[in-house]
Structures are given as structure tokens and as C-alpha cells.
DSSP file (Angstrom, degrees, kcal/mol; ACC not computed):
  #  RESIDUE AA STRUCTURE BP1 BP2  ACC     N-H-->O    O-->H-N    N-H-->O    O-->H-N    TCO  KAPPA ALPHA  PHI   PSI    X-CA   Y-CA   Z-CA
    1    1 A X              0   0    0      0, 0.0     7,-0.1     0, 0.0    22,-0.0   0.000 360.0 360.0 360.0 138.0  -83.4   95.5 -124.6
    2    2 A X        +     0   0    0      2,-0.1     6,-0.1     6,-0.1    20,-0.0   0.781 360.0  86.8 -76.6 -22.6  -86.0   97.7 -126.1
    3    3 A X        -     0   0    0      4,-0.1     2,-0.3     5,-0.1     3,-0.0  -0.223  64.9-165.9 -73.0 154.8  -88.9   95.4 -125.0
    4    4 A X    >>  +     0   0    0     -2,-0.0     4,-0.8     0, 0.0     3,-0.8  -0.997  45.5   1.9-144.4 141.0  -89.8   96.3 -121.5
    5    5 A X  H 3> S-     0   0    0     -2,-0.3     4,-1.7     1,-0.2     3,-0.4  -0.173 116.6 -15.7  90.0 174.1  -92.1   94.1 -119.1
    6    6 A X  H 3> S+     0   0    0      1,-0.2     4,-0.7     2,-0.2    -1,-0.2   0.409 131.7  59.5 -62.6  14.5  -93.6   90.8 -119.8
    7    7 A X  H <> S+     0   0    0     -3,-0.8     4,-1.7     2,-0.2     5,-0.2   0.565  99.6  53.6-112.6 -48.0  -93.1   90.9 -123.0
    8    8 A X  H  X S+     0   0    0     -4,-0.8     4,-2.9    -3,-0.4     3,-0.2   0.994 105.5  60.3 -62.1 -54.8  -89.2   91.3 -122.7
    9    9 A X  H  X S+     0   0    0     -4,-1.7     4,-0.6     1,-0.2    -2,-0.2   0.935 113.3  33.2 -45.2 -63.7  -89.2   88.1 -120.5
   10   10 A X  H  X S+     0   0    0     -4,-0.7     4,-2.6     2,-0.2    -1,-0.2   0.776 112.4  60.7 -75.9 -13.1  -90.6   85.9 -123.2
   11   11 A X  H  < S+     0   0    0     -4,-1.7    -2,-0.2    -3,-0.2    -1,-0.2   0.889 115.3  35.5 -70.3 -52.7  -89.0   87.8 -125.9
   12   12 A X  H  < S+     0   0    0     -4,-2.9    -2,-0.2    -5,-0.2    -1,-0.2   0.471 110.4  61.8 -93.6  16.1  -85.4   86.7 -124.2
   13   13 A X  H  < S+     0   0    0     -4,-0.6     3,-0.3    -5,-0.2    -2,-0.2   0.777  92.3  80.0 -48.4 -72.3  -86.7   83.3 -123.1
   14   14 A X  S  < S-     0   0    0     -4,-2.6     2,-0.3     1,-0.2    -3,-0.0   0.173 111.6 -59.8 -39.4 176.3  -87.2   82.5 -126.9
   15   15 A X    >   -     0   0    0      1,-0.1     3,-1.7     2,-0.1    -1,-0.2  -0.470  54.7-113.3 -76.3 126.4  -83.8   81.6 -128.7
   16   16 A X  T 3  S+     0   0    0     -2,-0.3    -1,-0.1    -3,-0.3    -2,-0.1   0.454 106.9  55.3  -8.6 -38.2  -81.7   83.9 -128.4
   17   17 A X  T 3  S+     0   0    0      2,-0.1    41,-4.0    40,-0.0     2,-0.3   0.520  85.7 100.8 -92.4  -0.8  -81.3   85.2 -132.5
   18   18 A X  E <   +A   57   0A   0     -3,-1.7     2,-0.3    39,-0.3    39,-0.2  -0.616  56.4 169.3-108.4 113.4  -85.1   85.8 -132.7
   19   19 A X  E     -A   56   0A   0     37,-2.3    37,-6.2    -2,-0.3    -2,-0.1  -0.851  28.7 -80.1-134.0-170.4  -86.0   89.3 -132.3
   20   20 A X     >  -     0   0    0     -2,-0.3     4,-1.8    35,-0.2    35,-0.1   0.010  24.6-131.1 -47.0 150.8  -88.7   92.3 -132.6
   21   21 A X  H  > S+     0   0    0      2,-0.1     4,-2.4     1,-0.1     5,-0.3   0.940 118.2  50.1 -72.6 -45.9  -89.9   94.1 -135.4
   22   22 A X  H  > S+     0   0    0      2,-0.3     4,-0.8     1,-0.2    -1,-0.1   0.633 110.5  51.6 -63.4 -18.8  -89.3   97.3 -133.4
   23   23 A X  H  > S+     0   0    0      2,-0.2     4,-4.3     3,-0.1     5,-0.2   0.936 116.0  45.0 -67.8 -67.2  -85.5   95.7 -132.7
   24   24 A X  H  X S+     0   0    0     -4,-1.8     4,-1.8     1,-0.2    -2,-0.3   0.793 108.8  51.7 -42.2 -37.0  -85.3   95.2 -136.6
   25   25 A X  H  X>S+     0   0    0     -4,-2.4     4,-3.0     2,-0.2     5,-1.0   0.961 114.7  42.0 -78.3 -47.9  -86.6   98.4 -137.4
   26   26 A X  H  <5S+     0   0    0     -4,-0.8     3,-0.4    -5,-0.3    -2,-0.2   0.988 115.0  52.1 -59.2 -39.6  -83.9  100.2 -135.0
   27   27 A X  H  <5S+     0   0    0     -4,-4.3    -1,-0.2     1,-0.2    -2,-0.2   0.913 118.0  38.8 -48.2 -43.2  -81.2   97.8 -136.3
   28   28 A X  H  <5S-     0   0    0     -4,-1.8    -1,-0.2    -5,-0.2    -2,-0.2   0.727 110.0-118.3 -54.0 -48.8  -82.3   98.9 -140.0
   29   29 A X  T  <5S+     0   0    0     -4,-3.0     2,-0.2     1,-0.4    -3,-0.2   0.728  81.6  92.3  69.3  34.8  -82.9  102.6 -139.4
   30   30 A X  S   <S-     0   0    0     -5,-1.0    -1,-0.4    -6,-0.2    -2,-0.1  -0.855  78.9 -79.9-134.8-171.3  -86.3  102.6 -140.2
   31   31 A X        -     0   0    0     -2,-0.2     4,-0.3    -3,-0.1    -1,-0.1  -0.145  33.2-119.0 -69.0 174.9  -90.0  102.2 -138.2
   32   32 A X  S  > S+     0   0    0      2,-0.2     4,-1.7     1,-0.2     5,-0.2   0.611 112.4  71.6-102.0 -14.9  -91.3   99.4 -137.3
   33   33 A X  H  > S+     0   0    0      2,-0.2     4,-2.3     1,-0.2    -1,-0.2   0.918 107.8  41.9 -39.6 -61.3  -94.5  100.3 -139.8
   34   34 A X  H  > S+     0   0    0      1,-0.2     4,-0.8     2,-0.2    -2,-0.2   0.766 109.0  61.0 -94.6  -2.5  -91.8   99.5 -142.9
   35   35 A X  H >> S+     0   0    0     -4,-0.3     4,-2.0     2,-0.2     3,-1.2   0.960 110.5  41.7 -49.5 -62.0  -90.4   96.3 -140.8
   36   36 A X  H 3X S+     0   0    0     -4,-1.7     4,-0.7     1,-0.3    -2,-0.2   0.745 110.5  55.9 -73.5 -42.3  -93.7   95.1 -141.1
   37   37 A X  H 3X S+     0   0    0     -4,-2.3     4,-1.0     2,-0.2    -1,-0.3   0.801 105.4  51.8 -53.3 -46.6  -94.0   96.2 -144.6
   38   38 A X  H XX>S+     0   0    0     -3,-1.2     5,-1.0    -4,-0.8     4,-1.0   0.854 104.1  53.5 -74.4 -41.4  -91.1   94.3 -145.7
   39   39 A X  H 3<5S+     0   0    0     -4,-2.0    -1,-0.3     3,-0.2    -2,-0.2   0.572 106.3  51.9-102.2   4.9  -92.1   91.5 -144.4
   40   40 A X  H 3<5S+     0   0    0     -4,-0.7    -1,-0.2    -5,-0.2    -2,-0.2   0.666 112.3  51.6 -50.1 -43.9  -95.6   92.0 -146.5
   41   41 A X  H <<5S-     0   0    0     -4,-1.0    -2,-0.2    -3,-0.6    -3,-0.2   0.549 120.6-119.0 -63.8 -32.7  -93.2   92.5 -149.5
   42   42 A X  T  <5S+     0   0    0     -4,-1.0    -3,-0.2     2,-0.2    -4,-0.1   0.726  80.0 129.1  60.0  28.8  -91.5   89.0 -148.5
   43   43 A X      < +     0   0    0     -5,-1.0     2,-0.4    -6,-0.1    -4,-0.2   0.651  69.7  27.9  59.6 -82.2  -88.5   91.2 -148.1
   44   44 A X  S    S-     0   0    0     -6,-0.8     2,-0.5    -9,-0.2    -2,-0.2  -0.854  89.4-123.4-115.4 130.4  -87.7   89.9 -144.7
   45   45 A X        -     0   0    0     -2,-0.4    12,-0.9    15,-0.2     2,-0.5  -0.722  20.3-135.1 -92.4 145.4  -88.6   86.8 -143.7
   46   46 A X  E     -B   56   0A   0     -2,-0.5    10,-0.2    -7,-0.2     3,-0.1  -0.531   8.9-159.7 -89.6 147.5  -90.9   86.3 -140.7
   47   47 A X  E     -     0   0A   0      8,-2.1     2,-0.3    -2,-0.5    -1,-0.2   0.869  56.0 -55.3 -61.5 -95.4  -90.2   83.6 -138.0
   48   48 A X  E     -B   55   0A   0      7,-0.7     7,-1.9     5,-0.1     2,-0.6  -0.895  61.6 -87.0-155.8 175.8  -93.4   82.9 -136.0
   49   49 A X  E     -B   54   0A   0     -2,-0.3     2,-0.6     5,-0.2     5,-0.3  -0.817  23.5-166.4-103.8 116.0  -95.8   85.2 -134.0
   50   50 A X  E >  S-B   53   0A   0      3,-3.2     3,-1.2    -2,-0.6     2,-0.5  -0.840  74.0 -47.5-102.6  99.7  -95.5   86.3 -130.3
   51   51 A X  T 3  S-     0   0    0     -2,-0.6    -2,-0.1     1,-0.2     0, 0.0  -0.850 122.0 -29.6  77.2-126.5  -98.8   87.7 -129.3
   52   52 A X  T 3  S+     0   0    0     -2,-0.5     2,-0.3     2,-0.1    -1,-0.2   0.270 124.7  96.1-108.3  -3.9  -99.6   90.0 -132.1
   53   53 A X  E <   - B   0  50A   0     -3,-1.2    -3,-3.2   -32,-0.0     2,-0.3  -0.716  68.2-135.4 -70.0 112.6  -95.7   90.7 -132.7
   54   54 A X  E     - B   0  49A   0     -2,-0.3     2,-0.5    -5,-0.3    -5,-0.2  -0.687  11.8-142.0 -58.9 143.6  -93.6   88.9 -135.3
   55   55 A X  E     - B   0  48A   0     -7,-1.9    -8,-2.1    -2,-0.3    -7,-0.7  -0.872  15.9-154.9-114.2 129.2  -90.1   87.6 -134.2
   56   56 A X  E     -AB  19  46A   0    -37,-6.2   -37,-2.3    -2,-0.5     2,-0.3  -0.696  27.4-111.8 -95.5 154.9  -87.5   88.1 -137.1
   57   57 A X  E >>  -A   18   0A   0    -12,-0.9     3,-1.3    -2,-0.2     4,-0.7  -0.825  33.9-140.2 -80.9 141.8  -84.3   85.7 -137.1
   58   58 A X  H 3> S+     0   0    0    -41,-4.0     4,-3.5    -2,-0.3     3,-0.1   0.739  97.0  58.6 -82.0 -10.2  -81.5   88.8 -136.2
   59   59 A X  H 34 S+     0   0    0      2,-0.2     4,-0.4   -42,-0.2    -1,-0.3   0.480 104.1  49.5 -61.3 -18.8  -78.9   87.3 -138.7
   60   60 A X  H <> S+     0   0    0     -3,-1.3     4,-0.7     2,-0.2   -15,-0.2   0.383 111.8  49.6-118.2  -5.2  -81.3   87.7 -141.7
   61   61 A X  H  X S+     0   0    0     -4,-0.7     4,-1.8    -3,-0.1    -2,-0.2   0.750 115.8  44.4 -84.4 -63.0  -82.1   91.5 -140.7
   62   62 A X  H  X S+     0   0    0     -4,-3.5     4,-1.2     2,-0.2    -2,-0.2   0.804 110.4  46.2 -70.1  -4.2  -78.7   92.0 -140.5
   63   63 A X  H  4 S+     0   0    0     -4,-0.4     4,-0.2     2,-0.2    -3,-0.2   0.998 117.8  53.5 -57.2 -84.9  -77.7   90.2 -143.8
   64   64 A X  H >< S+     0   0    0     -4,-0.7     3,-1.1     2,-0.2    -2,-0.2   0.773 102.4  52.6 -39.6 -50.7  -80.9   92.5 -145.0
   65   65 A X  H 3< S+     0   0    0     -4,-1.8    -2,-0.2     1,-0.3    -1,-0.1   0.882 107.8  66.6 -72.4 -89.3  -79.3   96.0 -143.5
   66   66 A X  T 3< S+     0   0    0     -4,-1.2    -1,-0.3     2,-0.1    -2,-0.2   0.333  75.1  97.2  57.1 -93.8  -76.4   94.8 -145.7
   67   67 A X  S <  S-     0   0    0     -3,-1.1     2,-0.7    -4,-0.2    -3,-0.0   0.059  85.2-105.7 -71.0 173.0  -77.5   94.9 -149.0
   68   68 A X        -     0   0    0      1,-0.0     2,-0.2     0, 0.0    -1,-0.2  -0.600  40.9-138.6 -88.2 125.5  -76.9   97.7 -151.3
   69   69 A X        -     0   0    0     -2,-0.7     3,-0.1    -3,-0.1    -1,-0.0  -0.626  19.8-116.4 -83.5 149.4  -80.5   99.8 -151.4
   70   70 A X        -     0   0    0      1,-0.4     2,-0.4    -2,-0.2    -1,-0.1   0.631  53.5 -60.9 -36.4-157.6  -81.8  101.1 -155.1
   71   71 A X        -     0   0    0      2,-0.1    -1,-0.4     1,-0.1     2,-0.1  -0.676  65.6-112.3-105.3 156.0  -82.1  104.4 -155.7
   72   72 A X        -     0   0    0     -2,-0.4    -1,-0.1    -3,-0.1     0, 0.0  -0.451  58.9  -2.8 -83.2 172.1  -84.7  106.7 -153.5
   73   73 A X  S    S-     0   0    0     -2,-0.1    -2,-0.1     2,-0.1     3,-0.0   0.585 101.6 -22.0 137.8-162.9  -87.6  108.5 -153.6
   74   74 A X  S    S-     0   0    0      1,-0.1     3,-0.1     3,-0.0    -2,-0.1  -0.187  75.8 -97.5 -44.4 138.4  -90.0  109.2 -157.2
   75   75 A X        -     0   0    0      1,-0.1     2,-0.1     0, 0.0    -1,-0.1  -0.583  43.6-105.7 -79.1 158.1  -88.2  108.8 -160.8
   76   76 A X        -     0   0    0      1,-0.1     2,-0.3    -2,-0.1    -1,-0.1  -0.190  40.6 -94.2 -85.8 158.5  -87.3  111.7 -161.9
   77   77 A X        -     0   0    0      1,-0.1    -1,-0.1    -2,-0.1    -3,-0.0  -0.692  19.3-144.2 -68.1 126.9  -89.7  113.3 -165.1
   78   78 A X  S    S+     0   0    0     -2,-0.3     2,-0.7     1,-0.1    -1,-0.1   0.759  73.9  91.6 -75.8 -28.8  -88.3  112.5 -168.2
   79   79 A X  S    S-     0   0    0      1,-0.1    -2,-0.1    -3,-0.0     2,-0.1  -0.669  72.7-132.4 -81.5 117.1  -89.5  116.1 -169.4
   80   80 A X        -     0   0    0     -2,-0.7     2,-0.3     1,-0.0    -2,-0.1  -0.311  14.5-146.7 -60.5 127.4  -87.6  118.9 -169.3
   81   81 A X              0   0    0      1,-0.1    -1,-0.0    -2,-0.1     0, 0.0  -0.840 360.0 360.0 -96.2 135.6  -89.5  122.4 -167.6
   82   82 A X              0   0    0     -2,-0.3    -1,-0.1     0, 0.0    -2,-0.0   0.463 360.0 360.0 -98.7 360.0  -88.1  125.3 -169.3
């Protein structure tokens, strides 16, 4: 478990499929900054709050990891530089 401490104890106490953002974000391959983000977005849906933490359900992050992503980064300039 990435949780360490008391934190891990009530984190695996809760039911089992309920995780971290910082679990989601490693499951995902991103930070836990754009976990947090998504779920700002409604993106991800949040469970409920532990401490100051959200707990994600881990079937609906992976489900999420899943979909087929857009394109990246800025659209491109429609004007050509010679």
C-alpha cells in the first residue's frame, strides 16, 4: 500500500474497493494534482472524504484508465509559417 501509518490503517479498514487519490493517480499514470482535477471536472467521481483526502471507488478509476484519451497537448495553428 502506498499509504503508510495511520492513515493506511483506516484507509484498509474502509471497504476494500475505496481507494486514494495518490493510488488513483499511480493506477492512472498521472499526479495526484490531476486526480484531483478530474474529479473538479466531474471526470471521476468522488466517494466521500477521509480527513482531507478523497477515497475514489477503484473499479471506476480503472473503468476511467480504460477509456480511449483525445488527442494531446495545444491545437495545432491553422496558419502555415513559411
Amino acid at each position: 500500500m502506498l499509504l503508510s501509518g495511520r492513515l493506511a490503517v483506516i484507509v484498509s479498514r474502509v471497504a476494500g474497493k475505496e481507494i486514494s487519490t495518490r493510488q488513483a493517480a499511480k493506477i492512472l499514470g498521472v499526479t495526484d494534482a490531476r486526480v484531483r482535477q478530474l474529479i473538479k471536472e466531474k471526470k471521476l467521481g468522488k466517494k466521500r472524504m477521509l480527513g482531507r483526502d478523497w477515497l475514489l471507488d477503484e473499479d471506476e478509476v480503472r473503468a476511467f484508465g480504460k477509456q480511449p484519451r483525445g488527442k494531446r497537448g495545444a491545437p495545432r495553428s491553422r496558419v502555415r509559417l513559411k
